[in-house]
Each structure stands twice: as C-alpha cells, then as structure tokens.
C-alpha positions in Angstrom: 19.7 -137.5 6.9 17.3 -139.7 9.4 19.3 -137.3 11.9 17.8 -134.1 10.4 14.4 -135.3 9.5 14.0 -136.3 13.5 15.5 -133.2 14.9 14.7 -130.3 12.0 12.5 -128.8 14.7 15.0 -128.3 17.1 17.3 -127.4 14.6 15.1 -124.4 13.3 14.3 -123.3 16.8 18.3 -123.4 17.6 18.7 -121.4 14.3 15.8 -118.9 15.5 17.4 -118.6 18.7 20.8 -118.2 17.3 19.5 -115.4 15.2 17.3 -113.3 18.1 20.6 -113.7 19.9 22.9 -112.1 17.2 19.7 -109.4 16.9 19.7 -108.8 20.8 23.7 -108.5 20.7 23.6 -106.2 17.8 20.8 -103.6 19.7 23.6 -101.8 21.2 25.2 -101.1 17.7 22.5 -100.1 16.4 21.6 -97.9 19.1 24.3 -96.1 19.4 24.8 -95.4 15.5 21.3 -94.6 15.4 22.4 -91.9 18.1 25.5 -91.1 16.6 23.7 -90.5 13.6 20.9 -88.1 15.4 23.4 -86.4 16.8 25.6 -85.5 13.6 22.2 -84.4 12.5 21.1 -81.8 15.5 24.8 -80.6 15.0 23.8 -79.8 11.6 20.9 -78.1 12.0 21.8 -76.1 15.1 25.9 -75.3 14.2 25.0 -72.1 12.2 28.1 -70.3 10.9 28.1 -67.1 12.5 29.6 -64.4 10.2 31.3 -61.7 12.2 30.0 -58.2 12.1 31.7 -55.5 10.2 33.3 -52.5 12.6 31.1 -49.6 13.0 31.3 -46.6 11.2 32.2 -44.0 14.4 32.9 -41.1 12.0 29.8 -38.7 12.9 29.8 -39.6 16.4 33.5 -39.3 17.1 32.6 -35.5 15.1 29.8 -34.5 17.2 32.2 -35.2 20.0 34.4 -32.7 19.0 32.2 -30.4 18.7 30.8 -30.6 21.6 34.1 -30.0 23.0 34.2 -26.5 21.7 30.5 -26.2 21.8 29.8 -22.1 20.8 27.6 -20.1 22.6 24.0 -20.0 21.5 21.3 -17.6 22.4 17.8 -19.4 23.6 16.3 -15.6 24.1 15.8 -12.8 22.0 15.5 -12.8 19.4 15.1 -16.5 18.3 12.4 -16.6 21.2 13.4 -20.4 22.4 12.1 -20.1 25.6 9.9 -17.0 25.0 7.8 -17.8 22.2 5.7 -15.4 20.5 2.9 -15.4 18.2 2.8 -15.6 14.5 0.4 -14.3 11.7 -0.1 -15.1 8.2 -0.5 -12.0 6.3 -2.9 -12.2 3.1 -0.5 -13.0 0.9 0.2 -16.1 2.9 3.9 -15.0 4.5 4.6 -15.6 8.1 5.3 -12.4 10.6 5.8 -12.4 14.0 2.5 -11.5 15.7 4.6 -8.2 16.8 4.3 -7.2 13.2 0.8 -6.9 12.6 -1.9 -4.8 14.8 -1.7 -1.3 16.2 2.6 -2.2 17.4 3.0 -2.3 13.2 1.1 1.0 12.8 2.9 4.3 12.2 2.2 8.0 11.9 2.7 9.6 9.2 1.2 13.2 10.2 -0.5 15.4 12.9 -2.2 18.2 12.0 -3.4 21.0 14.4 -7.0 21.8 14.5 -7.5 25.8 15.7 -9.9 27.8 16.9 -9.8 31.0 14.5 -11.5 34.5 15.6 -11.5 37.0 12.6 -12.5 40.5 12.6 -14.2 40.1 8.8 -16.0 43.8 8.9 -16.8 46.8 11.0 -20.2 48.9 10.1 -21.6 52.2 12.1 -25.0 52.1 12.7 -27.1 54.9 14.9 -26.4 52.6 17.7 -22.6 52.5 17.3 -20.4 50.2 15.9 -20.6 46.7 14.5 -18.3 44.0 14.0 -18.4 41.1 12.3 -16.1 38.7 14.0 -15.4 35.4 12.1 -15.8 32.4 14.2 -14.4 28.7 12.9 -13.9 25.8 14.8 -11.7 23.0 13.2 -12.0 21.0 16.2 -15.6 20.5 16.5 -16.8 17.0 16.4 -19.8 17.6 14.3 -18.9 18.4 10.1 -21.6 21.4 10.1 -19.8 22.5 13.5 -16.7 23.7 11.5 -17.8 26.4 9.2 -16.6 29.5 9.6 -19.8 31.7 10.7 -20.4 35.2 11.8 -21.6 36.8 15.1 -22.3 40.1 15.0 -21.1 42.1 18.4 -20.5 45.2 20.1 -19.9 46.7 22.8 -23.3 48.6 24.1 -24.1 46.2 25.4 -21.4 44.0 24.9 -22.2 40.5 23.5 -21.6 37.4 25.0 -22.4 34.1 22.7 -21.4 30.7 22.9 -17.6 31.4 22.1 -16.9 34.5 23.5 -18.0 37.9 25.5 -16.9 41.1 24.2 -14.2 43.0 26.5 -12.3 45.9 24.9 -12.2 47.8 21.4 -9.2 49.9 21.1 -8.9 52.5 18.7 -11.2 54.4 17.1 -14.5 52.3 16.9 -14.8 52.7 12.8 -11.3 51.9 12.9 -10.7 49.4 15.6 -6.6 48.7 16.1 -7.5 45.7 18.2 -10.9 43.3 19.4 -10.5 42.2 23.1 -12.8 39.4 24.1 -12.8 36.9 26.5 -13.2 33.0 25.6 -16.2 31.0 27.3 -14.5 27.7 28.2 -10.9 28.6 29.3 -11.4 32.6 30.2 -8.7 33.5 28.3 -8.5 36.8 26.5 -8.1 36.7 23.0 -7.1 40.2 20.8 -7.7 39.9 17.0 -6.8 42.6 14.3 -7.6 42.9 10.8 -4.2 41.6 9.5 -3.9 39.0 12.1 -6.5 37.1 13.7 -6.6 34.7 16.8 -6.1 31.2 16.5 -5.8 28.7 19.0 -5.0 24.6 19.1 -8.3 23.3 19.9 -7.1 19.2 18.7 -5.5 17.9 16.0 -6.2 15.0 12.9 -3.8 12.6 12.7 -2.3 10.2 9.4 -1.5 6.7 9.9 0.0 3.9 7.9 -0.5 0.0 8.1 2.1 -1.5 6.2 1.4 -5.3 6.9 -2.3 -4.9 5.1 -1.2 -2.0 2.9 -3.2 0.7 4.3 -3.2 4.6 5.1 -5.8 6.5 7.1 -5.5 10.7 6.3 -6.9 13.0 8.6 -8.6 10.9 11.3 -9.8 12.6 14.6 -10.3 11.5 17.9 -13.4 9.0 18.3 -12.0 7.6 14.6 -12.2 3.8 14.4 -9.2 1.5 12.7 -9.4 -1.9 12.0 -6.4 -3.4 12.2 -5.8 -7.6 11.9 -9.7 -8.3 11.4 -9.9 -6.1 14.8 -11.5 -2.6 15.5 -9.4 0.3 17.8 -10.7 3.8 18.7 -8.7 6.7 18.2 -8.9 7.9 21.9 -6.8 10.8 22.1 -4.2 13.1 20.0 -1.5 15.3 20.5 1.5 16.9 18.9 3.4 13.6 19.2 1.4 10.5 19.6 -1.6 9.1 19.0 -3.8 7.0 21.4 -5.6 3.7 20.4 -8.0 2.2 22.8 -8.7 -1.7 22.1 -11.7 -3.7 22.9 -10.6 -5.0 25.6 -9.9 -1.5 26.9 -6.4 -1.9 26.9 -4.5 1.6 25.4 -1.6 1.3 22.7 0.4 4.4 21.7 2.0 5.1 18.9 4.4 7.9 18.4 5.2 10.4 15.6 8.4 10.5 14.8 8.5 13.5 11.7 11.0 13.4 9.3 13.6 15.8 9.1 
C-alpha cells in the first residue's frame, strides 16, 4: 500500500502513457474504417442504376425509306406553280383565286355589235329648180350621243351638193323617179348608191358586251374610249373589232380579249 501511495504519480502517468499508446496504435484502425466507411458512402451516392433504354420505334422511318425507293414523279411547274409562283386575290366573298382569275385575263365578251353608217333616200320633191332629195343621213358610230340621229340633207344635183358626209355624183333614172343616188363619201372617197328599198350602210365601229364573272358584273353596249374597272383598277376600251376587244391599262400596257360567239 506504502508502495502505491509513493509511486501513484508514476503509476497514473504510466497508465496515461499506456493509454495514448493504445490511442496512437489504434489511429490507423480508425483511419482506415473511417475511409472505408467514406468510401462505401461515395459508392452510394455516385453508383446510380442505369436502366437500359427501350429499342426505338424505326416503323415510320424504315416506311419513308421505302418510299423513297419508289419515289413517284412529282411536277414542281405548272400548274402547282412550286418554283413559279403566282399571285393570289381574295374575292369579296373572302375565297382565294389565283391572281390570273381576276382583272381584264378573267373578262369575257359576250357580244360585238356593228355600228354603220346608213344613207337613205327618205323623199324626192320637184321644185322649179329641179329635183330634191332628201337623203337620210345616221351615224351610229359617232362619239358624241346628239351625233347619231338620223338627220336630213337636202341635195341635188344643179349644183350638186357636197356636205360634211358626202358630194352628190349621179342620179339615174328619171329624176321624179330616181332608180339609184350616186354620191361620193368625204373621208374614204368611196362611192355609195342608195335606192328606195335598199339604202347604204357601212361599218363605221362597233359596241361591244363584256362579262366579269369574279365581281359579278356585265357591261352592254360599250364603245371605244369606255372605261372598266376591273379589281379596284380602271382600263380604257381602246379599240374594237369584229373579234376582240382592246383594253389599255394605266400603265399603258394593252390586254386583248377575244370573242369567241356561240354557235
């Protein structure tokens, strides 16, 4: 007991020692589960089960590429206009035409009507000086309205008269009774005969009909100089004939649209 109680001091200090020796020789253990530990842990975190992918669906690819195998031929021109595109216009009822469809191309005639010059030999009456005769004059062509009623020129032949249509040539038969008129027209010098029964005539122009089917529209009896609106844009009637008619546009470009008369 006296053993203890002199030497307790270097007895605690051996048991101190003793026990930071079994802590130093144990470090390593304790290190390494530490790290073993840390390391079962990353694998945890950073393992991830991967879960495969399914197979792709190659259905519609694999079918496109037998179609394109036996591709068929397809048009890019006309009509379908791929790589020649045209305009397009929406009419007033809110459809889509092609912009071929609408304007003075969409127009058609629907009649031409000659315009004559008409010579008539309307009367005959003897007078001291000789004969008189009333010769009808009408010209359906004229571009002024008050220009186109019929009127009367009284003419003979001593001396003979000359007005704006015509000069007097020739009365054959007996002058009470003529059989035929000869005169000569002013602007062409051609000789015109007129009888009683049948009197001259002559094509001076003609009116012509028009349809516009896109907007609904019909123009009857228009004449040269006649303006037509069509699309929200104004064309002049620029010249007429037996089969076509002219438009002029405002940029002074010319369209022409044919009559094509029904059987």
């Amino acid at each position: 007991m006296d053993f203890l109680k002199k030497n307790y001091e270097k007895i605690l200090l051996g048991v101190v020692l003793l026990g930071l020796a079994v802590a130093v020789g144990s470090l390593p253990i304790k290190i390494n589960s530490e790290k073993a530990d840390l390391e079962q842990k990353k694998l945890t975190v950073t393992s991830v089960h991967v879960v495969p992918l399914p197979s792709l669906d190659m259905t519609l690819p694999d079918a496109a590429l037998q179609r394109m195998a036996s591709a068929p031929a397809i048009d890019f021109g006309k009509p379908n206009k791929l790589f020649n595109p045209m305009a397009w216009q929406e009419t007033p009822d809110h459809h889509l035409i092609p912009g071929s469809s609408v304007g003075p191309s969409a127009a058609s005639v629907t009649n031409i009507t000659p315009l004559y010059l008409k010579l008539t030999l309307d009367a005959v009456n003897l007078v001291e000086a000789g004969a008189k005769y009333t010769i009808g004059i009408e010209k359906e062509g004229a571009l002024v309205a008050s220009a186109r009623v019929k009127k009367g020129a009284y003419c003979s032949l001593n001396p003979p008269t000359k007005n704006d249509t015509f000069t007097m040539l020739e009365v054959k038969g007996k002058p009470e009774e003529p059989s035929q008129i000869v005169v000569e027209l002013n602007d062409t010098g051609e000789k015109a005969v007129i009888t009683k029964d049948e009197p001259y005539k002559r094509i001076d122009g003609y009116t012509a009909s028009l349809r516009y089917d896109p907007e609904k529209r019909v123009w009857d009896k228009r004449r040269v100089g006649s303006i037509l609106s069509f699309n929200n844009e104004d064309y002049k009637i620029v010249s007429i004939n037996s089969n076509e008619v002219i438009l002029s546009a405002p940029n002074q470009k010319k369209w022409t649209i044919k009559y094509n008369p029904v059987p």
